[in-house]
VMD Tcl script that builds the backbone (N, CA, C; Angstrom):
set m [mol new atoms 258]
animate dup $m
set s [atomselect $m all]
$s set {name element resname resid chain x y z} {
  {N N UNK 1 A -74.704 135.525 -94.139}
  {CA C UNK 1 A -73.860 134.635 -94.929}
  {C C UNK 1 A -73.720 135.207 -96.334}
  {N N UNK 2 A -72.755 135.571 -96.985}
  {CA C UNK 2 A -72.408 135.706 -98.321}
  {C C UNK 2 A -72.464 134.903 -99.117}
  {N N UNK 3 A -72.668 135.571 -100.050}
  {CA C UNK 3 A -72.542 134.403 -101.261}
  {C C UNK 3 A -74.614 133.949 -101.844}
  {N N UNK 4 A -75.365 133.831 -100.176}
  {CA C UNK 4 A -76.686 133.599 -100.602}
  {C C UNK 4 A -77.540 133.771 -102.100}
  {N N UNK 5 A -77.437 135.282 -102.149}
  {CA C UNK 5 A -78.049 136.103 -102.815}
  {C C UNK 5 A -77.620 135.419 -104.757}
  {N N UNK 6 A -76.298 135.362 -104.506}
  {CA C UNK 6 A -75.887 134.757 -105.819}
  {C C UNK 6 A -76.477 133.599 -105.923}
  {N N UNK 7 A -76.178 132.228 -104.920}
  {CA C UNK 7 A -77.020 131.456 -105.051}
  {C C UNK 7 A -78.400 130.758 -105.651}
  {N N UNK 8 A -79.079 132.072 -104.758}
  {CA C UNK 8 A -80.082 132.167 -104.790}
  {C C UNK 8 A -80.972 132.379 -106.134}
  {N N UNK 9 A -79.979 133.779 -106.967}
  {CA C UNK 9 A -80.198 133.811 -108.078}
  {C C UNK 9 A -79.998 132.730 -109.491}
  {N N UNK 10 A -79.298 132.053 -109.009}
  {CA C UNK 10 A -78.745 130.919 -110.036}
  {C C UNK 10 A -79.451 130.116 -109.761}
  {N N UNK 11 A -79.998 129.983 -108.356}
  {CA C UNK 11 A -81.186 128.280 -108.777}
  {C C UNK 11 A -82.190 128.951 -108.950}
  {N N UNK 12 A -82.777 130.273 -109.112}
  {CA C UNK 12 A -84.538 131.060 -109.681}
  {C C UNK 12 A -83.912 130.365 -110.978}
  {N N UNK 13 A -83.632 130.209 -111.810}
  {CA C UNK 13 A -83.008 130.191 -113.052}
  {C C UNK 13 A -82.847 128.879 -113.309}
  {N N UNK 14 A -82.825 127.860 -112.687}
  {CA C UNK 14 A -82.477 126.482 -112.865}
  {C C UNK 14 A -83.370 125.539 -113.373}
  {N N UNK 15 A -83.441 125.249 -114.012}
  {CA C UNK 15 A -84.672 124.026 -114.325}
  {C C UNK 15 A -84.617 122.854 -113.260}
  {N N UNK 16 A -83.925 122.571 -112.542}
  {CA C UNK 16 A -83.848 121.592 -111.583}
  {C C UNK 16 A -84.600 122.402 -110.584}
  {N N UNK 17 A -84.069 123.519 -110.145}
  {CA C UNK 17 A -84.597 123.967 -108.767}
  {C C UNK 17 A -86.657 124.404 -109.524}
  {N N UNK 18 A -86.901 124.714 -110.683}
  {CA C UNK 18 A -87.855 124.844 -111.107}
  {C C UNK 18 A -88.997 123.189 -110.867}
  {N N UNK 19 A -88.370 122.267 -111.163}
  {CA C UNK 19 A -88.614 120.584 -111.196}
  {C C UNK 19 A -88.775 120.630 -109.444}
  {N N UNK 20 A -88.613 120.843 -108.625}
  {CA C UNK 20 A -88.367 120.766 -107.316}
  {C C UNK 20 A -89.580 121.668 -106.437}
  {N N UNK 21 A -89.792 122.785 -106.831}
  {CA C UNK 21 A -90.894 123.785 -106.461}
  {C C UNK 21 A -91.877 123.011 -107.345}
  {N N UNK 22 A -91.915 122.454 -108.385}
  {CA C UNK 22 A -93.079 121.924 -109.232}
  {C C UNK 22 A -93.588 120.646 -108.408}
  {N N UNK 23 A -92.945 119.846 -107.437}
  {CA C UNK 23 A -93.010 118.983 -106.850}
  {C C UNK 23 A -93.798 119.384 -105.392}
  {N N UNK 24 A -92.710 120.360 -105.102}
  {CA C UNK 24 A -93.693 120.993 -103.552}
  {C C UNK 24 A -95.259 121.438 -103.669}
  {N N UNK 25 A -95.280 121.934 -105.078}
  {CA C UNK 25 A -96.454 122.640 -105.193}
  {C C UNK 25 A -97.806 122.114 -106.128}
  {N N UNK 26 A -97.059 121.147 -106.679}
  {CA C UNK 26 A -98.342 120.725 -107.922}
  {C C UNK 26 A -98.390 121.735 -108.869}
  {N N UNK 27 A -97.574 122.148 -109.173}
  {CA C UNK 27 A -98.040 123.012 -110.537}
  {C C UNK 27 A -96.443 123.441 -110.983}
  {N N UNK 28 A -96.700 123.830 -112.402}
  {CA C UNK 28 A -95.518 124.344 -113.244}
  {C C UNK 28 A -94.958 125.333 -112.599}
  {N N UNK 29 A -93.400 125.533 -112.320}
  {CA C UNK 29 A -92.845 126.808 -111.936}
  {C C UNK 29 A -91.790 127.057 -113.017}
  {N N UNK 30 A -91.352 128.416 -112.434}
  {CA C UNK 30 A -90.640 129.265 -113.643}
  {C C UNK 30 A -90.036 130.087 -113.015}
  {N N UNK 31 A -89.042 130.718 -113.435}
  {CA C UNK 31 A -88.226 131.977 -112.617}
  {C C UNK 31 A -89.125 132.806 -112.208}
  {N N UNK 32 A -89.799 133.100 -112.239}
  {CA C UNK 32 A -90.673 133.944 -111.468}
  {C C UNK 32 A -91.482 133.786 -110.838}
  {N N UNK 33 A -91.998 132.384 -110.271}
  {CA C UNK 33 A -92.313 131.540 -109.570}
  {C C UNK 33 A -91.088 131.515 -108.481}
  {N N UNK 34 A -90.009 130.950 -108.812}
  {CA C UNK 34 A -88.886 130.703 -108.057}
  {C C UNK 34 A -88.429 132.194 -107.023}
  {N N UNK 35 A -88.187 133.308 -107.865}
  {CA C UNK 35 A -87.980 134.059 -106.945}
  {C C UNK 35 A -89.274 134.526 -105.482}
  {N N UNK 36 A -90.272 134.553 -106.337}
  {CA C UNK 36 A -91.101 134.828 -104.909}
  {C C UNK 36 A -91.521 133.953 -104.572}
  {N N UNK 37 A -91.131 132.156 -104.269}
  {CA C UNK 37 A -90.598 131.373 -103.534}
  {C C UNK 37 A -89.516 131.346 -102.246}
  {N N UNK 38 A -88.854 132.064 -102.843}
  {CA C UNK 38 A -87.628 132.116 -102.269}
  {C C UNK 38 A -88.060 133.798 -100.818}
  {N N UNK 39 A -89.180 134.520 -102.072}
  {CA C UNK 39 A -89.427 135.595 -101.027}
  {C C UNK 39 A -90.403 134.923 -99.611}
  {N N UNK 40 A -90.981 134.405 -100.407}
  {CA C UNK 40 A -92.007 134.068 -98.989}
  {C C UNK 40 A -91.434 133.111 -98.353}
  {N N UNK 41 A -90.279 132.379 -98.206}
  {CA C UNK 41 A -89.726 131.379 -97.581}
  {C C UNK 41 A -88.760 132.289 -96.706}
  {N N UNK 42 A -87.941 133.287 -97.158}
  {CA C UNK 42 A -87.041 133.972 -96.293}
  {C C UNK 42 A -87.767 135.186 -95.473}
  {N N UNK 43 A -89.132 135.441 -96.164}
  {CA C UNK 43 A -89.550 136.912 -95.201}
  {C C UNK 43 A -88.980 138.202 -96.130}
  {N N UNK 44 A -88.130 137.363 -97.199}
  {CA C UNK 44 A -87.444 139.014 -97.518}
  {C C UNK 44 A -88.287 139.873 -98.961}
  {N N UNK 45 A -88.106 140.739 -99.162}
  {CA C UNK 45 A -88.458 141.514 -100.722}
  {C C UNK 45 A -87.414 141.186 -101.986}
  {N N UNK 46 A -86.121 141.392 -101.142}
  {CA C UNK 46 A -84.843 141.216 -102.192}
  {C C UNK 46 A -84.458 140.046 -102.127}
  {N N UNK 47 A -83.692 139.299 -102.841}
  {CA C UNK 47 A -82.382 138.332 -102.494}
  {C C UNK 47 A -81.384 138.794 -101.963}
  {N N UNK 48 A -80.780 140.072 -102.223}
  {CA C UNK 48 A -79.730 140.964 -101.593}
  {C C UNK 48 A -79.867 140.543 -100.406}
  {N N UNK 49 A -81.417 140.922 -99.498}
  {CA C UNK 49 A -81.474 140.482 -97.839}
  {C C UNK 49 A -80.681 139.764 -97.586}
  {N N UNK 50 A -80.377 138.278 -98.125}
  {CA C UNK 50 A -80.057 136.905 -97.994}
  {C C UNK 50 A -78.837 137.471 -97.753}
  {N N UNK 51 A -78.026 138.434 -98.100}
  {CA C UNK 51 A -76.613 138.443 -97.617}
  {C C UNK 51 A -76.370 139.450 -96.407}
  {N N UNK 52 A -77.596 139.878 -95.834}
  {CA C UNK 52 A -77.267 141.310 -94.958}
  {C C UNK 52 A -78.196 141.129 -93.774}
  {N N UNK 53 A -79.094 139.881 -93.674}
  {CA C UNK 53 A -79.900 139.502 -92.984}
  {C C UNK 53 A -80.071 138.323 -92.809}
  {N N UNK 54 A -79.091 138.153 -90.933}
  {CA C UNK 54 A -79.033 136.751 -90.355}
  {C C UNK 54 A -80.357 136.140 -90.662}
  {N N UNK 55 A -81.265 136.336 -89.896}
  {CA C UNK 55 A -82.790 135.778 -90.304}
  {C C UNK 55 A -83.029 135.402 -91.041}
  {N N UNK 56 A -82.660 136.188 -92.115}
  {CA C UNK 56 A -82.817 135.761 -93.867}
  {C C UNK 56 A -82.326 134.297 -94.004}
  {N N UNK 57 A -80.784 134.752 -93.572}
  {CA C UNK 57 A -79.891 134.096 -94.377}
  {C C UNK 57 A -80.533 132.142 -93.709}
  {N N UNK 58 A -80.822 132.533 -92.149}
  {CA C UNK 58 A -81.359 131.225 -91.631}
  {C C UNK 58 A -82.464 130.828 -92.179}
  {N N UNK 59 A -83.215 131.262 -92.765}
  {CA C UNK 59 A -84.578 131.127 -92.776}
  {C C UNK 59 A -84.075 130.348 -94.534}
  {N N UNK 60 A -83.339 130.992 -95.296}
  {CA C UNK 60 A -82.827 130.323 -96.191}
  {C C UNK 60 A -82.305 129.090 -96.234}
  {N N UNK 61 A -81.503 128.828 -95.756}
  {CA C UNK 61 A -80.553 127.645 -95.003}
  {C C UNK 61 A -81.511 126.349 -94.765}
  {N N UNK 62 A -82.411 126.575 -93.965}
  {CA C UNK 62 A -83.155 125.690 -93.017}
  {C C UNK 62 A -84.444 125.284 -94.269}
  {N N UNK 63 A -85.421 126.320 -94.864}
  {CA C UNK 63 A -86.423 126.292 -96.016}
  {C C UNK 63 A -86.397 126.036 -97.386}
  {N N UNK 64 A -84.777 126.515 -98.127}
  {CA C UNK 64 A -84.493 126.543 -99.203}
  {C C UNK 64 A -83.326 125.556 -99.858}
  {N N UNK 65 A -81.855 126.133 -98.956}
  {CA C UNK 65 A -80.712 125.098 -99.268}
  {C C UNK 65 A -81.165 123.621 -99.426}
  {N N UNK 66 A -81.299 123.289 -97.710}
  {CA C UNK 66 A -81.349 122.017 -96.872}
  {C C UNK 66 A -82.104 121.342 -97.750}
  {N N UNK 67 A -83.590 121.988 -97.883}
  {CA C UNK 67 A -84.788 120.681 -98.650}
  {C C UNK 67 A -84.274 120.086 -99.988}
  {N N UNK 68 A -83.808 121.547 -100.334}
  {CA C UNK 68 A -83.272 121.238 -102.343}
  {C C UNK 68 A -82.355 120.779 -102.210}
  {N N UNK 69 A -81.508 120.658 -101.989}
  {CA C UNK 69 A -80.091 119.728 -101.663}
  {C C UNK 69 A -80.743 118.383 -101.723}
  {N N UNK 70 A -81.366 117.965 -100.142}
  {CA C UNK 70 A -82.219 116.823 -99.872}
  {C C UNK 70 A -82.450 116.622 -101.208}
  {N N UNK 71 A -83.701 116.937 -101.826}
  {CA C UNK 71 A -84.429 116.560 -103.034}
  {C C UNK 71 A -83.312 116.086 -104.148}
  {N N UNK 72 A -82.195 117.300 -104.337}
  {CA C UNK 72 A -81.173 116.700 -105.747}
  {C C UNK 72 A -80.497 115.302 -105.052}
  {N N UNK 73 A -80.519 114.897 -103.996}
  {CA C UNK 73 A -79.721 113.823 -103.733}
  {C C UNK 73 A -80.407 112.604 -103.426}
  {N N UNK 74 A -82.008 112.798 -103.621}
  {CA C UNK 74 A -82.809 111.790 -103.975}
  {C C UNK 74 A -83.731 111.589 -102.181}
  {N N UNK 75 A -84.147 112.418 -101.821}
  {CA C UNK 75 A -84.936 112.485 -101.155}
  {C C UNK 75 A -85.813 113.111 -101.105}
  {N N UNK 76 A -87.124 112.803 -100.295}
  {CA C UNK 76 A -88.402 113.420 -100.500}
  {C C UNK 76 A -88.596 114.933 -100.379}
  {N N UNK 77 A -89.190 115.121 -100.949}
  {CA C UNK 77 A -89.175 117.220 -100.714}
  {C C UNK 77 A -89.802 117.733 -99.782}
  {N N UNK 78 A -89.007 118.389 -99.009}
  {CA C UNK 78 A -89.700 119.105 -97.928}
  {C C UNK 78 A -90.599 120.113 -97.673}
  {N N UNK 79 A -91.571 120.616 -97.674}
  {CA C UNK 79 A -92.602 122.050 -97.552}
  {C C UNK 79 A -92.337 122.777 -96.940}
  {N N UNK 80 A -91.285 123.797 -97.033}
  {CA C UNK 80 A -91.466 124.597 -96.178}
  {C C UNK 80 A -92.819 125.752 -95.876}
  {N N UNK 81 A -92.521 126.848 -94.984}
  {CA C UNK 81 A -93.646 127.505 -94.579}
  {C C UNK 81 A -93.391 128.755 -95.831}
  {N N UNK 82 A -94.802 129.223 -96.227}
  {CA C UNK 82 A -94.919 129.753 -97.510}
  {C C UNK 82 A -95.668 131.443 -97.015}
  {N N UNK 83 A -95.365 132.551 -95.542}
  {CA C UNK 83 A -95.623 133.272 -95.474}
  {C C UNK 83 A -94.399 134.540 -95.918}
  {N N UNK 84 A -95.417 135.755 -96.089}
  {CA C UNK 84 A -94.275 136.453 -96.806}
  {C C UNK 84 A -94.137 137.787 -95.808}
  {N N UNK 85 A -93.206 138.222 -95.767}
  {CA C UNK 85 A -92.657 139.479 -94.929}
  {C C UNK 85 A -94.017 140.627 -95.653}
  {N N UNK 86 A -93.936 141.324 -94.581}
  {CA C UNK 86 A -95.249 143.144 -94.565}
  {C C UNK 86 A -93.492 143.916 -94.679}
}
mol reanalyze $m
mol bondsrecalc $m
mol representation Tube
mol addrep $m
């Protein structure tokens, strides 16, 4: 799916999507928190993956979009699974 990777980069950066991982996790997050969030949720190293890798891009979709969406529209936050690609 295109477009992910941009995405992706604009909510590491967000204070909302930061407020949201601070919720999943109990503790303060920060862009750099956020991106290797986003790594161990997709399996990937890059965000780039997210546009060149179905897997990715699902594993995004289903762990990342879906919950945070959920959460900005006033529902409970979801956990996704927090292992990271070898």
């Amino acid at each position: 799916m295109r477009g992910l990777a941009q995405l992706a980069g604009i909510w590491c950066a967000s204070p909302d999507f930061h407020r949201w991982l601070c919720e999943l996790g109990g503790m303060p997050a920060a862009e750099e928190d956020a991106i290797e969030f986003i790594y161990l949720a997709c399996e990937i190293n890059s965000r780039a993956e997210l546009d060149t890798d179905e897997r990715a891009a699902r594993l995004f979709v289903e762990k990342v979009r879906g919950p945070f969406r959920e959460w900005l529209n006033g529902k409970p936050a979801a956990s996704p699974s927090r292992q990271r690609k070898k």
